[in-house]
C-alpha positions as CSV (number, residue, x, y, z in Angstrom):
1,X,83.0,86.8,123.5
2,X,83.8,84.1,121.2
3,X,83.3,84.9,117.2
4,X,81.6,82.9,114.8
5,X,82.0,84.8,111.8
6,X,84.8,82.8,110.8
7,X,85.5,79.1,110.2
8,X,88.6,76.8,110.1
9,X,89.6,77.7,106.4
10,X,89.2,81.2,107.1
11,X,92.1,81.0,109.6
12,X,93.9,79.4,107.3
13,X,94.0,81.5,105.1
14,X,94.6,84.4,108.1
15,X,97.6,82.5,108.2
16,X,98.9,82.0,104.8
17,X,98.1,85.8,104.3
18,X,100.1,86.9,107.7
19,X,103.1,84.7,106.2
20,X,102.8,86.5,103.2
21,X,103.1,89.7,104.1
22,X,105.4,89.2,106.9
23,X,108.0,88.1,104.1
24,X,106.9,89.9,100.9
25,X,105.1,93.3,101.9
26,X,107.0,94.4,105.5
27,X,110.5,94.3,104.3
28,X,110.0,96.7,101.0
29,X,106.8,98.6,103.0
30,X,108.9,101.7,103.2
31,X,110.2,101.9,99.4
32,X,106.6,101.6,98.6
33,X,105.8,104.1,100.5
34,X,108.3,106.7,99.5
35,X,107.4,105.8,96.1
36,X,103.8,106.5,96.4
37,X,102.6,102.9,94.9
38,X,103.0,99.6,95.5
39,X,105.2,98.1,92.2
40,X,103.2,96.8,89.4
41,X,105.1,93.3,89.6
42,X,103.3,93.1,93.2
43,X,100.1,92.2,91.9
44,X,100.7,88.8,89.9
45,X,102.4,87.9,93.6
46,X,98.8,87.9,94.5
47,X,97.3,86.5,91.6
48,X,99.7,83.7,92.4
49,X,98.4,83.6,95.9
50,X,94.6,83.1,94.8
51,X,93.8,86.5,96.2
52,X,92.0,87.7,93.4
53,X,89.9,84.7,92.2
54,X,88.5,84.0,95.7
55,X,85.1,84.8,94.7
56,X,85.4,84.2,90.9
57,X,83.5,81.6,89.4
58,X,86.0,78.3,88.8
59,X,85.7,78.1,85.1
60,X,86.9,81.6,85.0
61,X,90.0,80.3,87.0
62,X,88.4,81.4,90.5
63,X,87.8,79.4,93.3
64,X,83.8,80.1,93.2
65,X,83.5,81.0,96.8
66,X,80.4,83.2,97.3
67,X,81.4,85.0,99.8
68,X,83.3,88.7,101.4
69,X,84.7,86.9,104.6
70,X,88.3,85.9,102.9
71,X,88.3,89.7,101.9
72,X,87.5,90.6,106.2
73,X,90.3,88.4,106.6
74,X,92.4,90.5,104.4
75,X,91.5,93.6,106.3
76,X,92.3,92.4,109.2
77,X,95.9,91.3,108.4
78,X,96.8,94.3,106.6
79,X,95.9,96.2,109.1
80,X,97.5,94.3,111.8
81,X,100.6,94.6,110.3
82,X,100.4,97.8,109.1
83,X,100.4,98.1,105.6
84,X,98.1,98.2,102.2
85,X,98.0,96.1,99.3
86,X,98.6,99.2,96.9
87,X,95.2,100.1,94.4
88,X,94.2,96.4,94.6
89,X,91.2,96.7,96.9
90,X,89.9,98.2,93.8
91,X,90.1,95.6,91.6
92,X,88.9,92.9,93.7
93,X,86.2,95.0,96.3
94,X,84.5,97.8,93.5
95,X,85.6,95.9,90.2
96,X,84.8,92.6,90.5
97,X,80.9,92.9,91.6
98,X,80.1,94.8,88.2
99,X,81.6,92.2,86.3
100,X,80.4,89.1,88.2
101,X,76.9,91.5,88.0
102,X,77.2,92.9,84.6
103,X,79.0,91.1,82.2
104,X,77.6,88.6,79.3
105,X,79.3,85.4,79.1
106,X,81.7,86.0,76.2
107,X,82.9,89.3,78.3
108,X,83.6,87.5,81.4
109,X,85.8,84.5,79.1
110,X,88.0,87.8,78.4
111,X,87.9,90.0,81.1
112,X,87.8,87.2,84.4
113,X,90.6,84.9,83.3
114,X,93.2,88.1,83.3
115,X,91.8,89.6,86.3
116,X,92.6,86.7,88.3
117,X,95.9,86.1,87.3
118,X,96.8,89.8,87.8
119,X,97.6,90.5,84.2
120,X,95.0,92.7,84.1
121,X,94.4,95.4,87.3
122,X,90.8,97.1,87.2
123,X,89.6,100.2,88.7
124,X,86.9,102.1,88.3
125,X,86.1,105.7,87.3
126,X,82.9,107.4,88.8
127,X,84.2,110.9,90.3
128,X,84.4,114.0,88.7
129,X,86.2,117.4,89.2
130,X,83.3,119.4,90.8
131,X,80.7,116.8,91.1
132,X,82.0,114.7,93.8
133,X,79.2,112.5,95.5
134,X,77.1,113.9,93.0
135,X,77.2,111.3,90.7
136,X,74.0,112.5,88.6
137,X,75.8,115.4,87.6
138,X,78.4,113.8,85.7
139,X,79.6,115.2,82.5
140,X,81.8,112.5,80.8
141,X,79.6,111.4,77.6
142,X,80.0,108.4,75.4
143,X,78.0,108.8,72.1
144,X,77.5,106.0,69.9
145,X,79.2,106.2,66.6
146,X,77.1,106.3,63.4
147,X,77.9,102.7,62.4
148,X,77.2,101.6,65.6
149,X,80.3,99.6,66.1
150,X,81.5,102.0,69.0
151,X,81.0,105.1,71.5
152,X,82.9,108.1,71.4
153,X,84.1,108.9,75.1
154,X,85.7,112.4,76.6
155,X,85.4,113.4,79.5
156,X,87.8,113.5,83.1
157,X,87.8,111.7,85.8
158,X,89.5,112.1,89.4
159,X,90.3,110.8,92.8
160,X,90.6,107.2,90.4
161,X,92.3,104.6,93.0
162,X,94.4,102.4,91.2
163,X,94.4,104.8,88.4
164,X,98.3,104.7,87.3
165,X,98.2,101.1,87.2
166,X,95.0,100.1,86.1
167,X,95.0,98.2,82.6
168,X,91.2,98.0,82.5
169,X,88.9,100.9,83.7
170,X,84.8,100.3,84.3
171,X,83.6,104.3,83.4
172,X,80.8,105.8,84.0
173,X,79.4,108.1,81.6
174,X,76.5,109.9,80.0
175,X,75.1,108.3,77.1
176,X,71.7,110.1,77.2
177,X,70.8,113.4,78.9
178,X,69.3,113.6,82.2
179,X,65.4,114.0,82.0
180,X,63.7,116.4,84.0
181,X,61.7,113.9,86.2
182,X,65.0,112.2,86.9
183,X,68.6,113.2,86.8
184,X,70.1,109.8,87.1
185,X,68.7,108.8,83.8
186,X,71.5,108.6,81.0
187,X,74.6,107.0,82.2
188,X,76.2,103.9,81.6
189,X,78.8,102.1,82.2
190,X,82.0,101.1,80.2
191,X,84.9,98.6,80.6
192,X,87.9,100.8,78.9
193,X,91.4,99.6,77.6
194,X,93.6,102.0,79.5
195,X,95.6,101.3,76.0
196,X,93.5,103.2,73.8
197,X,94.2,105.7,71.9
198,X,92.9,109.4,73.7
199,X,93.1,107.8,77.0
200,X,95.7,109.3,79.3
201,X,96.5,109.2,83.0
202,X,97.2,113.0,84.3
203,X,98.2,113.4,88.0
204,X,99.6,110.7,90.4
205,X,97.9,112.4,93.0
206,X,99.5,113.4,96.6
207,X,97.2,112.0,99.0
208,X,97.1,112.9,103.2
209,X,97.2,108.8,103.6
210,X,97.0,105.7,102.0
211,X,100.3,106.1,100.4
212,X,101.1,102.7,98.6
213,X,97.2,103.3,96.2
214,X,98.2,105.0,93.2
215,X,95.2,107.5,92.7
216,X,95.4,109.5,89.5
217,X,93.5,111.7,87.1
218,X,92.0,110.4,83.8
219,X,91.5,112.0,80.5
220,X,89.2,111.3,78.0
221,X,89.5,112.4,74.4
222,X,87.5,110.8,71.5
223,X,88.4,107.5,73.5
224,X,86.7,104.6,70.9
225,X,85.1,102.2,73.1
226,X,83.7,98.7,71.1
227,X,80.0,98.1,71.7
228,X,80.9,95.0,72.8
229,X,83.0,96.6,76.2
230,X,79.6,98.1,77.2
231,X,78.7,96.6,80.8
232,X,74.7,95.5,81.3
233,X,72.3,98.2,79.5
234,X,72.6,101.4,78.1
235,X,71.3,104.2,80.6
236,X,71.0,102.0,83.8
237,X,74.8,102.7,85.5
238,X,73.0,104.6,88.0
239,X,71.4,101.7,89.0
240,X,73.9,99.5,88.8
241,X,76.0,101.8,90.9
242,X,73.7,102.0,93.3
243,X,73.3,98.1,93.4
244,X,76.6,97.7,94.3
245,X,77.1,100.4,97.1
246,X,76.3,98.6,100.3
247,X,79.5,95.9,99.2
248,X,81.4,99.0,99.2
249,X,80.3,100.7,102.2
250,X,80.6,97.2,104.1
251,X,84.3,96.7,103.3
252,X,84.8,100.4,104.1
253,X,83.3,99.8,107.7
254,X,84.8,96.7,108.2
255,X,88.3,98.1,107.3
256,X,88.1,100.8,109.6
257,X,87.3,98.5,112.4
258,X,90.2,95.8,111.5
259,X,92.5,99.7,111.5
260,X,90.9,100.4,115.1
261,X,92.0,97.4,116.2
262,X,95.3,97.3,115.1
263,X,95.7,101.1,116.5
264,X,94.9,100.0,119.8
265,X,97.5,96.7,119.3
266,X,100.4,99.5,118.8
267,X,99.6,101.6,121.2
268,X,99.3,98.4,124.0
269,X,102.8,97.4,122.7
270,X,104.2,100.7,122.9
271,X,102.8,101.9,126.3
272,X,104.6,98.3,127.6
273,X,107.6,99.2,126.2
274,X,108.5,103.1,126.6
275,X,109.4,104.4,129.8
276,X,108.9,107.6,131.6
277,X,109.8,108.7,135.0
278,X,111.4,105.4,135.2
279,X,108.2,103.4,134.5
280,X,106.2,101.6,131.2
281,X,104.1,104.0,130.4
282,X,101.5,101.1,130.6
283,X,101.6,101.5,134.3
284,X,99.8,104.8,135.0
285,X,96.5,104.5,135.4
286,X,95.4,107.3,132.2
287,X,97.1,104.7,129.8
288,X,95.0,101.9,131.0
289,X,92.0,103.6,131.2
290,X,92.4,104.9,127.3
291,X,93.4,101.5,126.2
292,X,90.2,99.9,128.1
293,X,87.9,102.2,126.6
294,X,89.6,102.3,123.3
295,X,89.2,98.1,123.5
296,X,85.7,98.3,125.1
297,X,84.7,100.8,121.3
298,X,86.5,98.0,118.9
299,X,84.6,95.4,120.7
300,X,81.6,97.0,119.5
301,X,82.4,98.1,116.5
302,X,84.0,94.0,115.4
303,X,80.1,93.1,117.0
304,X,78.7,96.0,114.0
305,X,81.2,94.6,111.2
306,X,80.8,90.7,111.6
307,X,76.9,91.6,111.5
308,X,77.3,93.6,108.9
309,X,79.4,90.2,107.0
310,X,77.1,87.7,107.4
311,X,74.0,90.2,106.0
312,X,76.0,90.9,102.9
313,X,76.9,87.3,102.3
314,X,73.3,86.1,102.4
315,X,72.2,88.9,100.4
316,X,70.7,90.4,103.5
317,X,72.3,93.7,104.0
318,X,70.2,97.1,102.8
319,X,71.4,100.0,102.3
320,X,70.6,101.8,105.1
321,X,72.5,98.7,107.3
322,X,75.5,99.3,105.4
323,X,75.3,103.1,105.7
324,X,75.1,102.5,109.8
325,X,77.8,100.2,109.3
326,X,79.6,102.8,108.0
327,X,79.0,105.3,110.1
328,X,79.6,103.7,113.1
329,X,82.8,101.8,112.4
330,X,84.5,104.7,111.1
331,X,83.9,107.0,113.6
332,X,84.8,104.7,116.0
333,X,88.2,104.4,114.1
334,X,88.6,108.0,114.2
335,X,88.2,108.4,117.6
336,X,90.5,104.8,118.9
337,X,93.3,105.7,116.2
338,X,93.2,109.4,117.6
339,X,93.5,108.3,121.3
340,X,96.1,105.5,120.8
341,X,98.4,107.9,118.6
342,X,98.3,111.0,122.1
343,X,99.4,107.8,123.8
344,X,102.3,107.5,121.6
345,X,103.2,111.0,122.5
346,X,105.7,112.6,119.6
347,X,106.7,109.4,118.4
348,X,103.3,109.0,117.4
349,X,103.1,112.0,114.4
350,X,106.4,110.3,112.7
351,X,105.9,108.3,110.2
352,X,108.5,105.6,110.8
353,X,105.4,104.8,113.5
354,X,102.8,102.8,112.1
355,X,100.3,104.3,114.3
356,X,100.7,107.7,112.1
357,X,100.4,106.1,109.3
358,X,97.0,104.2,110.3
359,X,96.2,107.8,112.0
360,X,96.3,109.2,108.0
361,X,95.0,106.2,106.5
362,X,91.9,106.4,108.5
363,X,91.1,109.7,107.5
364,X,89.2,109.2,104.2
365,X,86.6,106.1,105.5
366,X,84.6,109.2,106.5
367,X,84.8,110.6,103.0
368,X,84.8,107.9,100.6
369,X,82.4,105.6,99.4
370,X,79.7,108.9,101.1
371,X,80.5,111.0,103.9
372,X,79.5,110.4,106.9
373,X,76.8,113.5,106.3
374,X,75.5,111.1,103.6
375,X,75.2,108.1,106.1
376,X,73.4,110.1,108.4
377,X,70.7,111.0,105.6
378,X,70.5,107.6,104.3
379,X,69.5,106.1,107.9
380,X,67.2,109.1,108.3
381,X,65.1,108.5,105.1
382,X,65.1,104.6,106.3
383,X,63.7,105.7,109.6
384,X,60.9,107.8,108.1
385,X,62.5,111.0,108.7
């Protein structure tokens, strides 16, 4: 089946991108990995190479496309070759839509210029020790001072991808208390100089996968935030958050199908090329049934993920879509990257492998951006359940 999802400067760019990585990502992929983070110097390589501007109107030094399919493209290649971009699907996948959303003119003149160039990496801190997906029952505050010229933030944050690097932070905190018809009411949301005094970074966390994203704790203590650095209105960040989640959940699903894809391209090559009992293993007839319906699952979930694509760039997709988006895809990754990786045999739980890296990469597309429980309930309520 042929796709239509992309067009002619699409591949282009596939191919610029697959150049890229081949010579500037593959040959150091392993330091980064042992390292835990892709080197901060990395990032103004892809502010050079227009990767964070794609979507970014021009007279804030974008290219004012309006639309996620350069960002599929990404995915796609990544995965393909086996590696990650470090924190920066943060900055450019859960950043950039709160600013392009949120921010007033005279914020976006300083904030969009830097995040373009690289000069300034964002991330963005919702999750909480002990709250988790629970995003109502945060307990960061910001309280405005008595002048009124800032808030006051403490608080701690966690699980914060792109954390260690990040030179700008959009926070979520309480800046009223929840009411008793709603608990979402109260929080807003912030746009924090990682430079300012009280803020700190604690933990580089040790993650199962996704080894080259710095992912840290934050601290927050008497953090002085300017009134100007709040983002949209006081007391709506739950809103807004929730605005913003079916971009989130799409590039999740659509991830985990470009990584299901890319499994079953390993494991093809390596079945060709191993031998046992004097043949490929490619030739008994197990291998090619596993492969074929390992193909015959990423076929369907690519069909779920382009769908999903063209929705979300006409403004189309609803929550609920995104949420079976999710679901789908990434349980479908689960179960191809699983298969493909028993058809590696041993070599397939050592890391030098790519397949074991994609195998714990994988892992947390269930978890993040809501569990798959949380897919579930979200299609449930859609259906009337």
């Amino acid at each position: 089946m042929r796709r239509t999802v992309f067009n002619e400067d699409h591949e282009a760019f596939r191919e610029t991108i697959r150049a890229f990585i081949e010579a500037e990502v593959v040959p150091v992929y392993d330091e980064w990995f042992a390292a835990g983070q892709a080197p901060r110097d990395f990032y103004y390589k892809l502010g050079e190479l227009g990767i964070f501007g794609i979507s970014v109107p021009e007279e804030f030094g974008g290219a004012g496309m309006d639309t996620h399919k350069f960002e599929a493209v990404l995915y796609e290649e990544t995965a393909r070759a086996g590696v990650q971009f470090g924190g920066s699907g943060v900055h450019v996948l859960l950043a950039l839509p709160y600013l392009k959303m949120l921010a007033t003119d005279e914020q976006k003149k300083r904030f969009l210029p830097k995040f373009v160039s690289g000069e300034e990496m964002w991330a963005i801190a919702m999750t909480e020790p002990g709250t988790g997906s629970d995003l109502a029952g945060m307990k960061t505050t910001a309280k405005l001072s008595e002048d009124g010229s800032h808030y006051v933030l403490n608080g701690a944050k966690t699980f914060i991808t792109g954390g260690v690097h990040a030179d700008k932070v959009i926070v979520c905190a309480r800046t009223d208390a929840p009411t008793a018809e709603d608990r979402r009411h109260g929080i807003s949301l912030f746009a924090v100089d990682t430079k300012s005094e009280g803020y700190s970074v604690g933990r580089k966390l040790d993650k199962l996968g996704l080894k080259t994203s710095d992912t840290a704790e934050l601290a927050f203590v008497d953090v002085k935030v300017p009134v100007e650095d709040l983002l949209g209105e006081e007391n709506k960040g739950f809103y807004y958050l929730g605005h913003n989640l079916a971009s989130e959940r799409w590039g999740i699903a659509f991830g985990a199908y470009a990584q299901a894809k890319a499994a079953v391209r390993f494991a093809k090559q390596y079945v060709q090329e191993r031998t046992v009992f004097g043949k490929p293993v490619a030739h008994f007839q197990n291998t090619k049934f596993e492969l074929a319906a390992c193909q015959a699952e990423v076929d369907a979930a690519e069909a779920v993920a382009d769908r999903a694509t063209e929705a979300l760039d006409a403004g189309e997709l609803t929550p609920a879509e995104a949420a079976s988006a999710k679901l789908f895809c990434t349980e479908v990754a689960h179960r191809v990257i699983d298969r493909c990786l028993q058809l590696h045999g041993g070599y397939g739980y050592m890391n030098e492998y790519p397949i074991a890296r994609l195998y714990a990469d994988n892992r947390v597309n269930r978890i993040y951006g809501g569990t798959s429980e949380i897919m579930k309930s979200i299609i449930a309520k859609d259906m009337g359940l």
